[in-house]
PDB file as gemmi writes it, atoms N, CA and C in Angstrom:
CRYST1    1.000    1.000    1.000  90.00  90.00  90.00 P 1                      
ATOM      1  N   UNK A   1      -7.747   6.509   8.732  1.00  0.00           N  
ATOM      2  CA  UNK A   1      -8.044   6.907   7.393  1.00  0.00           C  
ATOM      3  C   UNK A   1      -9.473   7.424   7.292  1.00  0.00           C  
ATOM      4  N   UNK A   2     -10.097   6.926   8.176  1.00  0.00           N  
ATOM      5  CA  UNK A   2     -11.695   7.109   7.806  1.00  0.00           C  
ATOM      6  C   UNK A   2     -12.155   8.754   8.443  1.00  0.00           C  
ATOM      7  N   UNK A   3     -11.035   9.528   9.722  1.00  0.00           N  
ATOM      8  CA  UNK A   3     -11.284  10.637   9.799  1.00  0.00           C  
ATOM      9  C   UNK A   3     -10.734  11.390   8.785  1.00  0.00           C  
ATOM     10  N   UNK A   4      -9.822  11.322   8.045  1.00  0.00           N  
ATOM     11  CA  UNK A   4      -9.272  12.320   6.916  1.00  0.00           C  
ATOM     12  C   UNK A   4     -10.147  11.992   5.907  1.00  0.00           C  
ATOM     13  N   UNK A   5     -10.423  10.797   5.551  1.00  0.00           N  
ATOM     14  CA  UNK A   5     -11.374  11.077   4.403  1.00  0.00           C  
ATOM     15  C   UNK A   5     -13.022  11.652   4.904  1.00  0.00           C  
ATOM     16  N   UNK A   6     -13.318  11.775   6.006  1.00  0.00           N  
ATOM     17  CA  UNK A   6     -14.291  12.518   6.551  1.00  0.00           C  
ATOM     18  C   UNK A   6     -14.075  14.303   6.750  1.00  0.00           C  
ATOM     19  N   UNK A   7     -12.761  14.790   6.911  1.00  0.00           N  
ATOM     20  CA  UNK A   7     -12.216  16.011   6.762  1.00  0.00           C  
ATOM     21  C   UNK A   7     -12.551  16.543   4.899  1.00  0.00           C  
ATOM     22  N   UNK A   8     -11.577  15.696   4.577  1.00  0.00           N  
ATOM     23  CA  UNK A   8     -11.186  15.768   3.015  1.00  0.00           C  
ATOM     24  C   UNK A   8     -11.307  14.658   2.300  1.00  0.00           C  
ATOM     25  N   UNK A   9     -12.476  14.241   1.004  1.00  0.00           N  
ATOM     26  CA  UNK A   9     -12.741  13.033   0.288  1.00  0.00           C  
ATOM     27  C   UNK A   9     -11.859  13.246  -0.634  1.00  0.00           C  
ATOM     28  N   UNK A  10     -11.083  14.006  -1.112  1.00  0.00           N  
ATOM     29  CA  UNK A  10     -10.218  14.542  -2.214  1.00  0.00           C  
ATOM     30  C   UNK A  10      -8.726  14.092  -1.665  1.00  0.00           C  
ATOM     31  N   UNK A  11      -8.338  13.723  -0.624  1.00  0.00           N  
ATOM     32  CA  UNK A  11      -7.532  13.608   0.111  1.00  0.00           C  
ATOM     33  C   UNK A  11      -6.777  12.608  -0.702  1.00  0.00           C  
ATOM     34  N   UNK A  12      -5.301  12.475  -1.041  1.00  0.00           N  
ATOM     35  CA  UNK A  12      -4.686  11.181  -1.342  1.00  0.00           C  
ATOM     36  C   UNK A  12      -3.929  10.759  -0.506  1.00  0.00           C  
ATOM     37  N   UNK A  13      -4.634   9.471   0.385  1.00  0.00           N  
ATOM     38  CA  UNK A  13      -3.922   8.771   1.236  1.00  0.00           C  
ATOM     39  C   UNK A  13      -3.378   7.669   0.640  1.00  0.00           C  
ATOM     40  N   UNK A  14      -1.788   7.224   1.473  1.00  0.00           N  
ATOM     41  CA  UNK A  14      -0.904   6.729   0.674  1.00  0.00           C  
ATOM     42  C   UNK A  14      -0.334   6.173   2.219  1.00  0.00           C  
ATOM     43  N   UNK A  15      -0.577   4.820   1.916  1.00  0.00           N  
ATOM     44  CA  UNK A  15      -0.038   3.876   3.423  1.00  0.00           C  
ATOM     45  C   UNK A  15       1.003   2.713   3.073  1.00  0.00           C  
ATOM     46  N   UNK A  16       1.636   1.960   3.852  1.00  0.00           N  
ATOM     47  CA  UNK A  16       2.471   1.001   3.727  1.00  0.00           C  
ATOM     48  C   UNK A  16       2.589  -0.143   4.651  1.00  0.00           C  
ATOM     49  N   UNK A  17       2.523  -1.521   3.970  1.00  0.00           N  
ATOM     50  CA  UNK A  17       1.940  -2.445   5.118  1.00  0.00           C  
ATOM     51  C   UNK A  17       2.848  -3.422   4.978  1.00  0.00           C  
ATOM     52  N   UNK A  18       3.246  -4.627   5.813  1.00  0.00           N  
ATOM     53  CA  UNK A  18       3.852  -5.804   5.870  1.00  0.00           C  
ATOM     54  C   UNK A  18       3.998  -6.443   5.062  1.00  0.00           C  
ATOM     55  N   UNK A  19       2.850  -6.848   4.779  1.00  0.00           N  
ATOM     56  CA  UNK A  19       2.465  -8.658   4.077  1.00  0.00           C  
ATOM     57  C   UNK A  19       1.686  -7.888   3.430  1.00  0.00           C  
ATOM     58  N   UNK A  20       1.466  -8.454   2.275  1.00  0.00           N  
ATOM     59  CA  UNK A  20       0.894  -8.185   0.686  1.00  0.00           C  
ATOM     60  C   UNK A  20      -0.493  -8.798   1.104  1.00  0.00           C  
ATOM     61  N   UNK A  21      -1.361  -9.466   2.250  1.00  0.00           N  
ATOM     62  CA  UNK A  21      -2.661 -10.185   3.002  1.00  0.00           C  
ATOM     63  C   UNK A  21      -3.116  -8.936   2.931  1.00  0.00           C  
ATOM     64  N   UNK A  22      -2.463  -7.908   3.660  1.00  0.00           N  
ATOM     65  CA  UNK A  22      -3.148  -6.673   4.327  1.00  0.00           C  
ATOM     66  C   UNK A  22      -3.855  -5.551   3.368  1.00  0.00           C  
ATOM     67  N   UNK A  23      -3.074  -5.898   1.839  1.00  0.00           N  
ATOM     68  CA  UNK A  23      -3.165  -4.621   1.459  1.00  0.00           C  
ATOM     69  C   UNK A  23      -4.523  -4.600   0.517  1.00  0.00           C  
ATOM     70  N   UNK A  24      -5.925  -5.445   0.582  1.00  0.00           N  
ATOM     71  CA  UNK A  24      -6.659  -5.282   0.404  1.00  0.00           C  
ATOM     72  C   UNK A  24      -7.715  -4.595   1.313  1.00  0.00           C  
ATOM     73  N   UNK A  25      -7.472  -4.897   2.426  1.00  0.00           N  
ATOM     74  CA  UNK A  25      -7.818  -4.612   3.620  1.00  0.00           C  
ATOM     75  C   UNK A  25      -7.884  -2.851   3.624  1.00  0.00           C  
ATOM     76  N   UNK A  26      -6.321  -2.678   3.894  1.00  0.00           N  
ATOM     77  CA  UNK A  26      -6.089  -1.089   3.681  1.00  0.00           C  
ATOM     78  C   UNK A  26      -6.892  -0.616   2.265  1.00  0.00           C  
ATOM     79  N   UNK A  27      -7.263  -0.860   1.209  1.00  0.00           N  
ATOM     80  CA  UNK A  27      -7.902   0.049   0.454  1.00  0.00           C  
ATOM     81  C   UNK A  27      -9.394   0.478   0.537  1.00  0.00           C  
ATOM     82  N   UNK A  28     -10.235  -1.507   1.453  1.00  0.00           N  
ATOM     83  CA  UNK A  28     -11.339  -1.212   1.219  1.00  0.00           C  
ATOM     84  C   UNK A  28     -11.631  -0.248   3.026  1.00  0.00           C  
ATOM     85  N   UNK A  29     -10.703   0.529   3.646  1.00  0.00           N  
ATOM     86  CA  UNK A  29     -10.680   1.455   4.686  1.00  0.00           C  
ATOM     87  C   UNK A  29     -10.423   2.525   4.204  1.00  0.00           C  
ATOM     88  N   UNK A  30     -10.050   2.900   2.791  1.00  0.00           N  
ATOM     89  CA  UNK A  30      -9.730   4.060   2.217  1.00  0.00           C  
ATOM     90  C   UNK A  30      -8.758   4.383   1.973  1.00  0.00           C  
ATOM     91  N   UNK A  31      -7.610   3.938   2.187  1.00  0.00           N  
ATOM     92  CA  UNK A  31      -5.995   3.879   1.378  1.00  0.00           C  
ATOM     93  C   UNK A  31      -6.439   3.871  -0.220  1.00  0.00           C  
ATOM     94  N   UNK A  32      -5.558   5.171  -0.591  1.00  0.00           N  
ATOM     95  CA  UNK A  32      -5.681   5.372  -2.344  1.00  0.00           C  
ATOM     96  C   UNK A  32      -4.740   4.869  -2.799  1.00  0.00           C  
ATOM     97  N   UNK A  33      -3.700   4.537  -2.505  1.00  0.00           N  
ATOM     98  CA  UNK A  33      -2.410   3.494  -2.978  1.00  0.00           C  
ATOM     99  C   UNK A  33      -1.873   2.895  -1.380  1.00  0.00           C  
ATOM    100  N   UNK A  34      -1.607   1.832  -1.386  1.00  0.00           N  
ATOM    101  CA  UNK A  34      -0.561   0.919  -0.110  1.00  0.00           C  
ATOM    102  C   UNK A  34       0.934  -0.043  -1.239  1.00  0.00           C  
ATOM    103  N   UNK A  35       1.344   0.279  -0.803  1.00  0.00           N  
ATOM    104  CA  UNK A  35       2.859  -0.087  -0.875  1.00  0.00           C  
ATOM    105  C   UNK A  35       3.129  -1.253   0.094  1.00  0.00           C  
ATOM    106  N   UNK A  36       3.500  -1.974  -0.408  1.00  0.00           N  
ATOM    107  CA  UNK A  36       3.714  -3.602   0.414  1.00  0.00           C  
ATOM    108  C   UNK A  36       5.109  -3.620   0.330  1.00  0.00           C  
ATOM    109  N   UNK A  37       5.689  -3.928   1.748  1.00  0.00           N  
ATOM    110  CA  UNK A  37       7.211  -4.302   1.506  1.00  0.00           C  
ATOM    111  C   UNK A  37       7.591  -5.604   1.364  1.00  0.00           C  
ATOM    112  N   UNK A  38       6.178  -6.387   1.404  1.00  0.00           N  
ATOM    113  CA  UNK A  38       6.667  -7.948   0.775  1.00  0.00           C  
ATOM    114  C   UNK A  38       6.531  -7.697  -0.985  1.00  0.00           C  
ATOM    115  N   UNK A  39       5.497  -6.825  -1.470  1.00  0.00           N  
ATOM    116  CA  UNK A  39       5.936  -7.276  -2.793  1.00  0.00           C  
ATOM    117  C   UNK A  39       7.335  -6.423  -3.606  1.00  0.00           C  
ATOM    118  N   UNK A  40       7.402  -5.113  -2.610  1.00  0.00           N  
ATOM    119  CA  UNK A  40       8.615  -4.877  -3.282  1.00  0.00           C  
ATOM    120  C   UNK A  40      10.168  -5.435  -2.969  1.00  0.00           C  
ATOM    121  N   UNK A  41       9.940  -5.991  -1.743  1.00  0.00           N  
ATOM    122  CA  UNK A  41      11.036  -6.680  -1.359  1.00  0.00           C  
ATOM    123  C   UNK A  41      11.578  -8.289  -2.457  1.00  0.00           C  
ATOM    124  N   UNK A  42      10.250  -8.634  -2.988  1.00  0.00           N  
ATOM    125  CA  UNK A  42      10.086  -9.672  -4.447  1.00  0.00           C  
ATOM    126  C   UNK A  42      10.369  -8.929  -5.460  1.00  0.00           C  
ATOM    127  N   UNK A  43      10.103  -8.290  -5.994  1.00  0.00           N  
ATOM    128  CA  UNK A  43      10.421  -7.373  -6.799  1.00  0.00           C  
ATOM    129  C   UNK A  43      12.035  -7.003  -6.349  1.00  0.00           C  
ATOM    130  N   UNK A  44      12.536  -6.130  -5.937  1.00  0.00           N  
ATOM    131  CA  UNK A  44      14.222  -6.233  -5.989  1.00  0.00           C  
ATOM    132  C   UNK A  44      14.604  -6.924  -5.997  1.00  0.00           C  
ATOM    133  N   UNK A  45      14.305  -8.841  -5.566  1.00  0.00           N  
ATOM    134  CA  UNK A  45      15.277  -9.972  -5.938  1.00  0.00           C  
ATOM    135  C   UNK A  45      15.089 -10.330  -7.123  1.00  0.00           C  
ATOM    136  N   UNK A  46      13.586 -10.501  -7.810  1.00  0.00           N  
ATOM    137  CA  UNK A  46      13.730 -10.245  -9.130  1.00  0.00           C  
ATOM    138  C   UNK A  46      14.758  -9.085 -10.332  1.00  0.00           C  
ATOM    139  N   UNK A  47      14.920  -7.883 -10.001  1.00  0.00           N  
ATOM    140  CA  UNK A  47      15.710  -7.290 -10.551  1.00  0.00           C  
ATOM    141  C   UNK A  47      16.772  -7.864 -10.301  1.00  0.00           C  
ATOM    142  N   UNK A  48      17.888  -8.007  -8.922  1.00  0.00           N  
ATOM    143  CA  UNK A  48      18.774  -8.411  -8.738  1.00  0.00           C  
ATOM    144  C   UNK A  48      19.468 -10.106  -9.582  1.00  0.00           C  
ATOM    145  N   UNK A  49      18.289 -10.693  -9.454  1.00  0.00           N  
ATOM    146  CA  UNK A  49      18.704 -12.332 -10.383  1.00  0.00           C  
ATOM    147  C   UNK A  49      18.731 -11.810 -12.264  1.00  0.00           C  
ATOM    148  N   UNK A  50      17.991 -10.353 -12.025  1.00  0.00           N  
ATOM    149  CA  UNK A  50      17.946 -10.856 -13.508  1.00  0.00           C  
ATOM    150  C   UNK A  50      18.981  -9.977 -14.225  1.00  0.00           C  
ATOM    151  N   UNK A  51      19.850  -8.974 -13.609  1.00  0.00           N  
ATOM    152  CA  UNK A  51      20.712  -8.393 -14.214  1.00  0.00           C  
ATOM    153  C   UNK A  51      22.032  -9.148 -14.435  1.00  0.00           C  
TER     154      UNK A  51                                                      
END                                                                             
């Protein structure tokens, strides 16, 4: 991340990580959004129980 935002600071980088631990990590390296598949994987059992 740190060479593209050295190319391009305008750049929107957009990453995806494991464990919901990581994804502070990834922003303060320069990720402009991270997507966690632990919290969306919580999130669809929530939808699923609640319909």
């Amino acid at each position: 991340m740190r060479a593209v935002r050295e190319l391009n600071t305008a750049c929107r980088i957009i990453v995806r990580c494991r464990y919901q631990a990581t994804l502070e990590t990834l922003r303060k390296q320069g990720a402009s959004e991270v997507v966690s598949e632990e919290r969306q994987a919580a999130a669809q059992i929530v939808r699923l129980l609640t319909d």
